[in-house]
N, CA, C and O atoms as a DFTB+ gen file, in Angstrom:
416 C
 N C O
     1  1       5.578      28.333      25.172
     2  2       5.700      27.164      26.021
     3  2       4.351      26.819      26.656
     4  3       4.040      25.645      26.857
     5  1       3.539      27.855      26.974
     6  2       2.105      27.509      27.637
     7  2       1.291      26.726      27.004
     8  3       0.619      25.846      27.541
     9  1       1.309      27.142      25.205
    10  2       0.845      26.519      23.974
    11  2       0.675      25.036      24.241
    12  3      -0.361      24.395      24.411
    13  1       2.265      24.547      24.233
    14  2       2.433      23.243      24.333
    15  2       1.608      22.115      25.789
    16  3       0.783      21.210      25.909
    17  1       2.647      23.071      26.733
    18  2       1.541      22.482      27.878
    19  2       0.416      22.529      27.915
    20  3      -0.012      21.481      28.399
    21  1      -0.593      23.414      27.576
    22  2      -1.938      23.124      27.284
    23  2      -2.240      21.563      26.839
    24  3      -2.754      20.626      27.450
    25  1      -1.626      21.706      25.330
    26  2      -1.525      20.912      24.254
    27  2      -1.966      19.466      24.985
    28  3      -2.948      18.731      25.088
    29  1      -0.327      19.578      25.495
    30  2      -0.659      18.019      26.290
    31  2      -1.491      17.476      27.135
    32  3      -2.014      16.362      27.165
    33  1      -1.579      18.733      28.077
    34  2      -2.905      18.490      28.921
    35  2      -4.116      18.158      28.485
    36  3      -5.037      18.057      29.295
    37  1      -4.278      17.974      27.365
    38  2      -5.756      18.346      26.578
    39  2      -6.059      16.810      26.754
    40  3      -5.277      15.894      26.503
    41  1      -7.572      16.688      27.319
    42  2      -7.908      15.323      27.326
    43  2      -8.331      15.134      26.554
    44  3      -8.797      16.152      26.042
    45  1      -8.572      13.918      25.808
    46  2      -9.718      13.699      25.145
    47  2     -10.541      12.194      25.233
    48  3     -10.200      11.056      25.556
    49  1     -12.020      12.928      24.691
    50  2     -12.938      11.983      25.217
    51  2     -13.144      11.114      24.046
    52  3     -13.443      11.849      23.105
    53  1     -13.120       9.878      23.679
    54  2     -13.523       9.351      22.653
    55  2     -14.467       8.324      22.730
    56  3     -14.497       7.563      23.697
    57  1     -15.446       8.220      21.540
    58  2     -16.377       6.801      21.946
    59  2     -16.080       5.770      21.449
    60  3     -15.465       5.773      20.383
    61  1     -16.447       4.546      22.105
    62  2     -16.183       2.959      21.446
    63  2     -16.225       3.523      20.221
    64  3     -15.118       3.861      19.802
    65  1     -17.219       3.751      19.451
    66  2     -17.257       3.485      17.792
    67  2     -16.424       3.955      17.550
    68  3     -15.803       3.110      16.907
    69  1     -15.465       5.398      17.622
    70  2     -14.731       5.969      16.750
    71  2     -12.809       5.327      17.495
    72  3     -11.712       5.272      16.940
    73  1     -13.170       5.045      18.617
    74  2     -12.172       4.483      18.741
    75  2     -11.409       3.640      18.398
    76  3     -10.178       3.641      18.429
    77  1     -12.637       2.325      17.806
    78  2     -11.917       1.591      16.641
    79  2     -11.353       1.743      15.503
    80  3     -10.502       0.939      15.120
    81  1     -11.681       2.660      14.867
    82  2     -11.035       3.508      13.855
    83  2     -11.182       3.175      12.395
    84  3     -11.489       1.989      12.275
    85  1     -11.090       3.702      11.423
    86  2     -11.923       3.274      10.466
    87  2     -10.338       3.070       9.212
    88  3      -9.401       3.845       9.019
    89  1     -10.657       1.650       8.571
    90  2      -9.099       1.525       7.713
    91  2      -9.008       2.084       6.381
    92  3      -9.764       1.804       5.451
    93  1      -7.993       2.929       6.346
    94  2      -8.272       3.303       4.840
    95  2      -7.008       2.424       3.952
    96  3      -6.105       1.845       4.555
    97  1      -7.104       2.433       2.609
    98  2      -6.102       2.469       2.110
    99  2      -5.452       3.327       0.055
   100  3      -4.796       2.991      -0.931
   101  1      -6.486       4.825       0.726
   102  2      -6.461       5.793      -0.474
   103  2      -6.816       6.879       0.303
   104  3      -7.737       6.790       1.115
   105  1      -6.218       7.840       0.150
   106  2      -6.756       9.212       0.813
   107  2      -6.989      10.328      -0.351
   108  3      -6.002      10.341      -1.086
   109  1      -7.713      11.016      -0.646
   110  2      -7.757      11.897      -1.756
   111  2      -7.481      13.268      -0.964
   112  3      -7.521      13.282       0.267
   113  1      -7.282      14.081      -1.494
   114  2      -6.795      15.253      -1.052
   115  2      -7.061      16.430      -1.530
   116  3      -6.192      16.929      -2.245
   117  1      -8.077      17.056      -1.330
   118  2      -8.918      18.495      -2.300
   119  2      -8.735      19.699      -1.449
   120  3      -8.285      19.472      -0.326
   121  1      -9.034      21.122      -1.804
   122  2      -8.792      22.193      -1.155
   123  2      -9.661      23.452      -1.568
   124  3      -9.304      23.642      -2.731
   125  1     -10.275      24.079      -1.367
   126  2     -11.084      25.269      -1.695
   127  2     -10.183      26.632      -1.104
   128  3      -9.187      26.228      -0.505
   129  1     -10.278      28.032      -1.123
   130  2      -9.367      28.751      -0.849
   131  2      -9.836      28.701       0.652
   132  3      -8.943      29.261       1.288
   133  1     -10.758      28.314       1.447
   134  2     -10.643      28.592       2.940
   135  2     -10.342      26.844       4.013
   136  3     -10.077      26.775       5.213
   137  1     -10.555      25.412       2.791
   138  2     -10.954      24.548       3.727
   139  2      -9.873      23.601       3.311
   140  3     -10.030      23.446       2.100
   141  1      -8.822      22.870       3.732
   142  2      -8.524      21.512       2.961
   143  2      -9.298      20.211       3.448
   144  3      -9.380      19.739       4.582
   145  1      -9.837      19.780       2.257
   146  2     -10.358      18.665       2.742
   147  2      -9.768      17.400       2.159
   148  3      -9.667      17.196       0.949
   149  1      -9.288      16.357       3.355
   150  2      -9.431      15.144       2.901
   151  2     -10.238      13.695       3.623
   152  3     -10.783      13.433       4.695
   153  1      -9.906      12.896       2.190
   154  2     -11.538      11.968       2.014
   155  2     -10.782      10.487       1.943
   156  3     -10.239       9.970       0.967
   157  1     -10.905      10.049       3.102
   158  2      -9.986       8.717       3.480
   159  2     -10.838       7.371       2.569
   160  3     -12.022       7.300       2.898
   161  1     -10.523       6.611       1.789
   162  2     -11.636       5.525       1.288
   163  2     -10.925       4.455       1.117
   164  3      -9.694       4.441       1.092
   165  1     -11.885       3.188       0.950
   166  2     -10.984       1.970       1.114
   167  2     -10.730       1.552      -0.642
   168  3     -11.240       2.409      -1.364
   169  1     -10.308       0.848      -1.120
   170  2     -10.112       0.356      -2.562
   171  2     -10.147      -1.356      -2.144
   172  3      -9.112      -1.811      -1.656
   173  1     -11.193      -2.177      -2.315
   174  2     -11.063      -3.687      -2.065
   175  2     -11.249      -3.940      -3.782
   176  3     -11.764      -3.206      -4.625
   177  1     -10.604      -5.301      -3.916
   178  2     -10.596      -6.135      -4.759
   179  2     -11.980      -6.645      -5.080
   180  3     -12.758      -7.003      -4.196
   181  1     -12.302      -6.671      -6.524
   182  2     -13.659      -6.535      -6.861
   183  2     -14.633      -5.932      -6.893
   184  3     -15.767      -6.320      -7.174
   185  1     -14.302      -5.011      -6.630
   186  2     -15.788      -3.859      -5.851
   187  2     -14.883      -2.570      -6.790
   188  3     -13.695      -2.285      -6.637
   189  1     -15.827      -1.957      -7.738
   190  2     -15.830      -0.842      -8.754
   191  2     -15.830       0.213      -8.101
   192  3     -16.961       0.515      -7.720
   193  1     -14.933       1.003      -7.767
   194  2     -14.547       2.265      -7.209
   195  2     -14.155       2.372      -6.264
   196  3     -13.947       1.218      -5.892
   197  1     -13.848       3.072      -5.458
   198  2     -13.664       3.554      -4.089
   199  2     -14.932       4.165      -3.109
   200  3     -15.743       5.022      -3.459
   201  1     -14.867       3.465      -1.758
   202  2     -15.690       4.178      -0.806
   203  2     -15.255       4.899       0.027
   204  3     -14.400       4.395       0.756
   205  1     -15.558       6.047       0.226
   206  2     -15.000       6.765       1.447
   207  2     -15.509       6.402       2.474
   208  3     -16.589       5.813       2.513
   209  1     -14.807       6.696       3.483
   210  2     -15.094       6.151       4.924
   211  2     -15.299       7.376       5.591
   212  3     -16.284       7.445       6.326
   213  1     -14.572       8.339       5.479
   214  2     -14.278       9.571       5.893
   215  2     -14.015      10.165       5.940
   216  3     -12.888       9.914       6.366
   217  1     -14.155      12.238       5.721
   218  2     -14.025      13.014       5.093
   219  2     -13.553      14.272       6.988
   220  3     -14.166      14.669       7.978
   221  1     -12.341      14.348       6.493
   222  2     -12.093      15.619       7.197
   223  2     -11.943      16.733       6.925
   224  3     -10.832      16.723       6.394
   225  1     -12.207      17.485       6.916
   226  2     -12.069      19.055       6.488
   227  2     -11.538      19.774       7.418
   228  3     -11.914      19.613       8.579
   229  1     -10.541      20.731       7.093
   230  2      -9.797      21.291       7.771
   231  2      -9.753      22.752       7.516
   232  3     -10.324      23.040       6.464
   233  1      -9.138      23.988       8.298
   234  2      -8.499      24.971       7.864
   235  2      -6.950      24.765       7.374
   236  3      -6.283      23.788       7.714
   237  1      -6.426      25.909       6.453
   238  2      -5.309      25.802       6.207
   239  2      -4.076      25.514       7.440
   240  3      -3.117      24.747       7.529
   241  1      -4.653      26.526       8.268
   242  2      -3.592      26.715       9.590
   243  2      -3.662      25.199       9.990
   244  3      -2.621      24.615       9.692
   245  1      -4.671      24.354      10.624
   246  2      -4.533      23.722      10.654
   247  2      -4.194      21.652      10.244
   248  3      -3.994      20.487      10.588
   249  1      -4.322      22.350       9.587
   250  2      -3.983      21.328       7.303
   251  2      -2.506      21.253       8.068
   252  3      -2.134      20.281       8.724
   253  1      -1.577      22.722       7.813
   254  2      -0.522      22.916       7.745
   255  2       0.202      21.846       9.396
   256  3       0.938      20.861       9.456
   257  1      -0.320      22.489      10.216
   258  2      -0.031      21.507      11.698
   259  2      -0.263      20.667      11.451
   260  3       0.804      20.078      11.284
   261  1      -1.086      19.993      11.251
   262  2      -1.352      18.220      11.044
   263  2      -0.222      17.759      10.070
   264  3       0.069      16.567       9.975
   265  1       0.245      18.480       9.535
   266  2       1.426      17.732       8.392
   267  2       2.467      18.031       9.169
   268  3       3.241      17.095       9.367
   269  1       2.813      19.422       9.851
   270  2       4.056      19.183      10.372
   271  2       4.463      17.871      11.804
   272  3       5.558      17.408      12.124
   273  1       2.997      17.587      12.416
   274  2       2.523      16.702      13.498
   275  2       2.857      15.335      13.147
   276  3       3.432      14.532      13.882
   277  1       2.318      15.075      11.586
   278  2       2.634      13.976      11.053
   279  2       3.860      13.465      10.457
   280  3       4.140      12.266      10.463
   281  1       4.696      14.499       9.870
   282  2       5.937      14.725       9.267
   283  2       7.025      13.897      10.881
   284  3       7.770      12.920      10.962
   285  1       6.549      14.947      11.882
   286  2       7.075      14.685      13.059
   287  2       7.194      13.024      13.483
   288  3       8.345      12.586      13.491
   289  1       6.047      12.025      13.851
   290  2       5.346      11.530      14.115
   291  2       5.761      10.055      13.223
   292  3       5.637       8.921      13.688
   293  1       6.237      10.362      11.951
   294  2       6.923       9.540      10.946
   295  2       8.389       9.598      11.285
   296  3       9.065       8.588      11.480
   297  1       8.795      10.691      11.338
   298  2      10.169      10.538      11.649
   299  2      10.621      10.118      13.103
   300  3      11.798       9.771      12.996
   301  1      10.154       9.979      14.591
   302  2       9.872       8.793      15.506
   303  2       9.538       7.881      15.282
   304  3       9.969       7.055      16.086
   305  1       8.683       7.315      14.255
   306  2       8.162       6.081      13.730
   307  2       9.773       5.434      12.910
   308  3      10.090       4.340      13.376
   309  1      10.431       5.796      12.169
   310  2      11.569       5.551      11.550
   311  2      12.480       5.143      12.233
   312  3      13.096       4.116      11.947
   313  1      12.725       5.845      13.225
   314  2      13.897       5.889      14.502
   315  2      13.699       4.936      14.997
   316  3      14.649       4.179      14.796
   317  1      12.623       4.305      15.833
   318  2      12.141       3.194      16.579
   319  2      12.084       1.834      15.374
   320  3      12.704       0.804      15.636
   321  1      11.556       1.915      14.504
   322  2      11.316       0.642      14.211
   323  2      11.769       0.448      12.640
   324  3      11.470      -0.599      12.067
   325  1      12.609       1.646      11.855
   326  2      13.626       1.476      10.657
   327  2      13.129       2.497       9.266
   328  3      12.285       3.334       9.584
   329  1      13.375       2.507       8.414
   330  2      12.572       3.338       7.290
   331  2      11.505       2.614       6.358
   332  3      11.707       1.646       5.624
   333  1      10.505       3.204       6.531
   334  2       9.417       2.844       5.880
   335  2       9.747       2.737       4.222
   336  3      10.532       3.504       3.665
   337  1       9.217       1.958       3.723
   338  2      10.150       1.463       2.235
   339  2       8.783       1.554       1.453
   340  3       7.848       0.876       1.878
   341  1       8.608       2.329       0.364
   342  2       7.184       2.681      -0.449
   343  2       7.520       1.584      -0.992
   344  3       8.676       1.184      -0.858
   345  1       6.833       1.053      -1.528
   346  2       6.386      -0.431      -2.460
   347  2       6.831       0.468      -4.181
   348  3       6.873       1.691      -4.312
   349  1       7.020      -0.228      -4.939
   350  2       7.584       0.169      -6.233
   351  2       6.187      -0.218      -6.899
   352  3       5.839      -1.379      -6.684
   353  1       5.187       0.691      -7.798
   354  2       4.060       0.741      -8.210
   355  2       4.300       0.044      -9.528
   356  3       5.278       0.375     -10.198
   357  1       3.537      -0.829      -9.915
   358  2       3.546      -1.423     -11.125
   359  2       3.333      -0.624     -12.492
   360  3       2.464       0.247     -12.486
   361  1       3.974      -0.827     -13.526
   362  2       3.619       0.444     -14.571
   363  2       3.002      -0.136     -15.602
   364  3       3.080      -1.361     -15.693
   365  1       2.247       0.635     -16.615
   366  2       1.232      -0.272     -17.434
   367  2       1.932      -0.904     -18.317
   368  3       2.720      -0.325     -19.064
   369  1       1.759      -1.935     -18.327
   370  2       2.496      -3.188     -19.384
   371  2       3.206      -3.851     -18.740
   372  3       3.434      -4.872     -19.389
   373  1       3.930      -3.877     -17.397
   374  2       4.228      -4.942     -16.574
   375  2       3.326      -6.094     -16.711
   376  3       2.112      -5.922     -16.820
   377  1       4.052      -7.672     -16.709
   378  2       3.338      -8.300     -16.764
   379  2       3.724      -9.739     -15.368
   380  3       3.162     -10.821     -15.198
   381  1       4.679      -9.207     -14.749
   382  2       5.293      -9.611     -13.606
   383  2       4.132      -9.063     -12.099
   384  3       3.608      -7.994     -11.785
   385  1       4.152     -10.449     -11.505
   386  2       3.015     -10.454     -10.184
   387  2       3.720      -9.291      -9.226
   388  3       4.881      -8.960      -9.466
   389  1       3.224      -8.883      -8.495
   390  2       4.097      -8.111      -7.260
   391  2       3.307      -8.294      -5.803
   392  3       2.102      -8.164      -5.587
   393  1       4.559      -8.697      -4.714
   394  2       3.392      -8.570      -3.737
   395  2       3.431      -7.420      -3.473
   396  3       3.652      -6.483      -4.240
   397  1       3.070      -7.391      -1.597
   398  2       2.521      -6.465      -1.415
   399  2       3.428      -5.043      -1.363
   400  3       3.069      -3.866      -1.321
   401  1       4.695      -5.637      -1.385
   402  2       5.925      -4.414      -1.025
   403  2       6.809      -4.147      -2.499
   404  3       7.875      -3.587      -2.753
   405  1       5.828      -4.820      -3.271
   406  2       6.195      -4.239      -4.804
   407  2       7.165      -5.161      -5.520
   408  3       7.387      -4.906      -6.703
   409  1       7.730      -6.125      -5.000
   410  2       8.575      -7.221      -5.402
   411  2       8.322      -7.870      -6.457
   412  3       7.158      -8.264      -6.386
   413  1       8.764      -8.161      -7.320
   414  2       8.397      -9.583      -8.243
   415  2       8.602     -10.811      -7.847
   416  3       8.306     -11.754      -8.581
């Protein structure tokens, strides 16, 4: 229980720049036996590859918390405002438009 209260107590200091926050919309996800790292990057239209924006590296222990934090964190997100609906990915040889939530 002290764990937690700490937890919350914990301030934190952040600066303008990082406070705005940086948008991804691809995260890659790699791991070595001591670090998981992942590498947030954007994918825009026209532009040949992906850029990363930003690379976190983690320990396992804490890899593992951040997913159960997030796992958490989604499932309040659901409750409040409904279930998040994955978009249906286009498969090769579709020749039907889709927007953004995968529709034809």
């Amino acid at each position: 229980m002290a764990n937690k209260e700490q937890q919350q107590s914990l301030k934190l200091n952040i600066s303008p720049e990082v406070a705005q926050g940086t948008y991804s919309n691809l995260a890659v996800i790699s791991h070595t036996p001591t670090e998981i790292v992942l590498d947030f990057a954007q994918i825009l239209p026209g532009i040949d590859g992906a850029a990363v924006r930003q690379r976190i590296i983690l320990n396992p222990i804490h890899a593992k918390r951040t997913l159960a934090a997030l796992n958490d964190n989604i499932r309040k997100y659901e409750q409040q405002f409904g279930t998040i609906e994955e978009p249906r990915m286009p498969m090769a040889g579709d020749t039907a438009p889709y927007d953004i939530l995968g529709k034809a």
